[in-house]
N, C-alpha and C positions, 0 to 999 in steps of 0.2 A: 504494500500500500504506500508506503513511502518512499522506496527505493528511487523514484525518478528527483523528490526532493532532497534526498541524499546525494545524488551524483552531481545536481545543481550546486547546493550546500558546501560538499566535502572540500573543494577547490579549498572555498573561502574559511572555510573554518581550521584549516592546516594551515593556509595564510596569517590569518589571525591569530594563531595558537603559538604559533614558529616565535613572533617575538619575546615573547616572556611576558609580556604584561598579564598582571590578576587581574584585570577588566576581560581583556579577552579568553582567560582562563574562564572566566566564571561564564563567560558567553558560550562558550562550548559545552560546558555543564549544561544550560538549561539547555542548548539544542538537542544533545545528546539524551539529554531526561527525557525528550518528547519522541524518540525512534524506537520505535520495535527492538526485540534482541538481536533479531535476526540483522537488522539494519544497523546497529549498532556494532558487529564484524564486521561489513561492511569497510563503514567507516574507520574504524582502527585499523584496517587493512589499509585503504586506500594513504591514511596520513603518515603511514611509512614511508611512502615514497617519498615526500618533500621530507622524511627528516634529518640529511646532509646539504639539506637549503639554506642557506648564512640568515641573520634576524633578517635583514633587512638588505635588499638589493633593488638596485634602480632599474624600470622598467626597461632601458636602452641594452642595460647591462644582460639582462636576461635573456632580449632576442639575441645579443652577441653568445652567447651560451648556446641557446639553440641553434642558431648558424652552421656550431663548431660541429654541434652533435648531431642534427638532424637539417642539413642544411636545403633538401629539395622537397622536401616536407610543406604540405601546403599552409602558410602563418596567415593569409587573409583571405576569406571569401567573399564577394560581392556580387551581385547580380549576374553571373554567370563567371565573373572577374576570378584568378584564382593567381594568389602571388606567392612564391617560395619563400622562407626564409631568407634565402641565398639572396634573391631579387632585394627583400625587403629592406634587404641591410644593404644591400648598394645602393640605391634609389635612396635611404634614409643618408648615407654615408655622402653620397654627392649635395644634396640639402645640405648638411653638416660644415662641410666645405665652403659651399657659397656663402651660408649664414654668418660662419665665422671671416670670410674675405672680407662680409660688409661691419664688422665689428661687432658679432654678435658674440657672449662669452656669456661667462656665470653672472647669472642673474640677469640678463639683458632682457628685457620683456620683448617679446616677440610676439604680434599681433596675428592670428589667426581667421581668415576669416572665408570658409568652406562649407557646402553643405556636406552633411553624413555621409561619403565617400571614399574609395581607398587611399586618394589623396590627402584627408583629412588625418589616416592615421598613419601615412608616411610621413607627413610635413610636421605631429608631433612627434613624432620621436625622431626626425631631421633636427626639429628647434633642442631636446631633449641633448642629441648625442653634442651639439655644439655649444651646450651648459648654460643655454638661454632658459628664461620661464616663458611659458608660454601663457596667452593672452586667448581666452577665444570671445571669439567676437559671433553670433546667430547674422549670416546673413538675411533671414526675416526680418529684424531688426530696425526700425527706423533709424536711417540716417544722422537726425541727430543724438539717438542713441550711440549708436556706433562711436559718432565723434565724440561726443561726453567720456566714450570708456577708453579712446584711443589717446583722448588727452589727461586722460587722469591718468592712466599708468603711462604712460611717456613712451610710448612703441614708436622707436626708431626704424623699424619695420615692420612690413603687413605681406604674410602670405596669403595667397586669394588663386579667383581664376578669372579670365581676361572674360569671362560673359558678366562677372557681378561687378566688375569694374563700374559700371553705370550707377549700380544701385548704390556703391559705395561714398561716403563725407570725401570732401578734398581732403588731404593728409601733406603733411610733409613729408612721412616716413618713406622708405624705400618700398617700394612693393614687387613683389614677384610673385610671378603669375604660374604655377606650376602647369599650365595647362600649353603654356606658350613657350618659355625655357625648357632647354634640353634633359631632363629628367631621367629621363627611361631610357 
């Protein structure tokens, strides 16, 4: 009966659990209070696996991990779209590059602004691997919404795609267009 919330769950609760914190101790107590026995093997099976996973590791860091290990391994699905590892970390590595040409480093906020696309989750973790924070910005968004959050966090750059160019505030910032620059 529960077993499909279990496989949902287990992810995050080995996540969770990995750091040491009593907050997330006691979080996995009440989830695990609420599972069957039978679910409850399960899940102490399954949170073996991550348990040579460090407390805490940066999302960048991880796909580089998987890269190493399972490098043709499919890391994103989209609408029929299917991207390797291997791909994702070149494509994210070349972003990295350019981001850091235009002066992007630790802490640089870096303005995002894409619909739910595969380029939304290569351009973070492009802004990610080049030690920028990243900024998202809802292209739905009125305009001078946009510009109120582009001028409050100081985004010396904006990833985007050259269709929402229109929709987008005038900016100072650098914009790159992942749809029109060489990417892929």
């Amino acid at each position: 009966m529960y077993s499909e919330s279990v496989k949902m769950s287990k992810r995050e609760i080995a996540l969770t659990t990995s750091d040491g914190h009593s907050e997330n101790q006691q979080r996995e107590e009440r989830v695990t209070s609420c599972l069957e026995a039978a679910d409850r093997g399960t899940l102490a099976m399954s949170s073996t696996i991550y348990a040579d996973r460090p407390r805490a590791i940066c999302v960048h860091h991880l796909v580089s991990r998987l890269v190493t290990a399972i490098p043709d391994s499919p890391a994103l699905v989209m609408q029929g779209q299917v991207v390797s590892y291997r791909e994702l970390d070149q494509w994210s590595n070349r972003i990295a590059r350019y981001l850091c040409s235009l002066g992007v480093g630790p802490e640089v906020p870096v303005g995002i602004c894409l619909e739910r696309s595969l380029d939304l989750l290569i351009g973070l973790l492009g802004i990610l691997k080049s030690g920028g924070a990243y900024v998202p910005l809802d292209p739905a968004h009125p305009a001078e919404r946009l510009a109120f959050m582009m001028n409050d966090a100081q985004v010396p750059v904006l990833i985007t795609r050259y269709g929402l160019l229109d929709t987008l505030p005038q900016t100072s910032a650098q914009v790159v267009c992942l749809d029109r620059d060489q990417w892929r």
